[in-house]
N, C-alpha and C positions, 0 to 999 in steps of 0.2 A: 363522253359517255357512249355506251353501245348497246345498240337494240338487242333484248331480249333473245336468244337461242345465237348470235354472234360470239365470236370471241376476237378478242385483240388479236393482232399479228403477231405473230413469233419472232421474236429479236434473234438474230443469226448466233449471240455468243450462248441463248440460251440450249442452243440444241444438242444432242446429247451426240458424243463423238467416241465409239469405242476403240481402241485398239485391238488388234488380230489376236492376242493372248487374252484379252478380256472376252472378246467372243466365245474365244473356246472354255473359258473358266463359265462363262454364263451358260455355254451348251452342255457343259458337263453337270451342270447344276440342273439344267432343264431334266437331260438324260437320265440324273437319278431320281429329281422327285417323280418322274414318269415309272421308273421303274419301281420305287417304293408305294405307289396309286394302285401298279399291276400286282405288286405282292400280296398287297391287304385285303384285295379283292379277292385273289387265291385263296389267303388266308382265310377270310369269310367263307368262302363256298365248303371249303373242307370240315367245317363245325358246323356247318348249315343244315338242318334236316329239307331231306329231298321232297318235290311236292309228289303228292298222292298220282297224280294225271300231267299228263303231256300239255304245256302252255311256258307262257310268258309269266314273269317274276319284276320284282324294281331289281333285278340285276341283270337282268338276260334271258335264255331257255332253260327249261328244265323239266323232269319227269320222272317218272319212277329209276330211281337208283342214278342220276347223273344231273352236272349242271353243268349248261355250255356256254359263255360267256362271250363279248367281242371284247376284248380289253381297250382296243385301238382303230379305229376305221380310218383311212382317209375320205373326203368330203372335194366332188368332181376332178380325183386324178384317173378315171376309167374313160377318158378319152385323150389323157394329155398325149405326148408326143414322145416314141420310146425311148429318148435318153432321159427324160424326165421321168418314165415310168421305170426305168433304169435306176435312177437315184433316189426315189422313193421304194421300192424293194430294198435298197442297199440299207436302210434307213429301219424297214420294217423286220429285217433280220438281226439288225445292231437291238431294236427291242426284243427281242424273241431272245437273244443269248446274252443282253442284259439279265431278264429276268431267268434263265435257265442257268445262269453264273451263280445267283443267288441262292437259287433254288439246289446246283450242286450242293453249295457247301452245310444246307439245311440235310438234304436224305442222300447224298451220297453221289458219284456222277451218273447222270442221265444215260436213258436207255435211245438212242437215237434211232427212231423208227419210221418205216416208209409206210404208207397206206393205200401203196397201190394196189397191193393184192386184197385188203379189205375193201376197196374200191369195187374193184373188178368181182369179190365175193357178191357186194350185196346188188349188185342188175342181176345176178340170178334168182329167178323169183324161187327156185328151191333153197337156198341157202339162208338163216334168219341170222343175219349180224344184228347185233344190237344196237337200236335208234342212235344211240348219242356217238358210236362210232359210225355209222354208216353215214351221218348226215356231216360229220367230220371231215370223211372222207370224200365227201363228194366235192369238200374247198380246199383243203388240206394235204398235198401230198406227203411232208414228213413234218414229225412229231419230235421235244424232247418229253421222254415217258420218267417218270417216275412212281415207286409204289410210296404215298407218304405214310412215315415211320407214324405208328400210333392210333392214325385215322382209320388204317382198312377201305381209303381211297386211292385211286389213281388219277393220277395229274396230269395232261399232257398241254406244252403249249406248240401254236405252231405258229406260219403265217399263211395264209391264201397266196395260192397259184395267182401268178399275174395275168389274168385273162381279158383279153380287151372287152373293155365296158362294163369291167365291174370294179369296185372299188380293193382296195387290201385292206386287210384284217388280220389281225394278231388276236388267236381264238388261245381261251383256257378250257380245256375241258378235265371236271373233278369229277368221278363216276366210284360208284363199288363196282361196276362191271368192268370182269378185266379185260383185258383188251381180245381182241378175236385173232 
C-alpha cells in the first residue's frame, strides 16, 4: 500500500515510446487543433460588436472599431539563448502562416504588409494613426492583411519582433478601420 499523494513506480514496459513518424503525426495534430483555436477566435472577433471604450475584454484588447488579440504567447523564452530564440520564431511563423493558409482560402490571398512606415508615422505626434494600428505596430513589423468578405472588417495576423526580453506573440487584429 502507498501513502496518500505517492504513487507506485513506473514499470519500464509501461512507458510510452514514440516513433519519429508518430512524432510528427502527433505534431501535426497539435499544429492543427492550434490553428483551428486561432480560427474560432478570429471568427468570434469579426461578429463580435466592438466595445464602446478602450480596455480589456475575456478575449483580449479592444476599443472603438477594433479587437486586438494575442492568439499565442511564449511563457520565459525572452531570455533563452539565441538558437533557441531562433527555433521559437521559426515556430511562431509556421503559426502565423498556418492560420493565414486558412484564412487565404476563406477571402482570397493575403495582402502581405510591413508596418514600418505606420511605425515610424505614429512617434509623430502630428500624425493620428489609429490606436489599434499603432499599437500593432509598435510589436509587429509585418502583417498578413485581409479585407473579410461580408463583415466590413479587417484582419491582420502577425508575429512579434524578437526582441530580447520580451516574449513572442502571434497577435490577431479585426478592426473596421482600415489600415493607415
Amino acid at each position: 500500500m502507498f501513502a496518500v499523494g505517492t504513487r507506485e513506480p513506473e514499470h519500464p514496459s509501461t512507458r510510452c515510446h514514440l516513433t519519429g513518424r508518430q512524432v510528427s503525426v502527433v505534431t501535426a495534430l497539435l499544429d492543427f487543433m492550434t490553428t483551428e483555436r486561432h480560427l474560432a477566435t478570429i471568427d468570434e472577433l469579426c461578429v463580435r460588436d466592438f466595445p464602446a471604450a478602450d480596455g480589456w475584454s475575456d478575449i483580449g484588447a479592444g476599443g472603438p472599431g477594433y479587437h486586438l488579440v494575442v492568439l499565442e504567447t511564449t511563457h520565459g523564452s525572452g531570455t533563452g539563448d539565441q538558437g533557441e530564440r531562433t527555433e521559437i520564431a521559426h515556430q511562431f511563423i509556421a503559426y502565423r502562416e498556418g492560420v493565414s493558409q486558412r484564412l487565404n482560402e476563406r477571402w482570397g490571398q493575403a495582402h502581405p504588409t510591413s508596418l514600418d512606415g505606420v511605425f515610424l508615422r505614429s512617434e509623430d505626434p502630428d500624425e493620428q494613426i489609429p490606436k489599434p494600428w499603432a499599437y500593432l505596430s509598435a510589436y509587429v513589423r509585418y502583417v498578413d492583411l485581409w479585407e473579410a468578405d461580408g463583415t466590413g472588417r479587417w484582419v491582420a495576423v502577425g508575429v512579434s519582433e524578437p526582441r530580447e526580453g520580451l516574449e513572442f506573440q502571434l497577435f490577431a487584429l479585426v478592426t473596421e478601420l482600415a489600415p493607415p
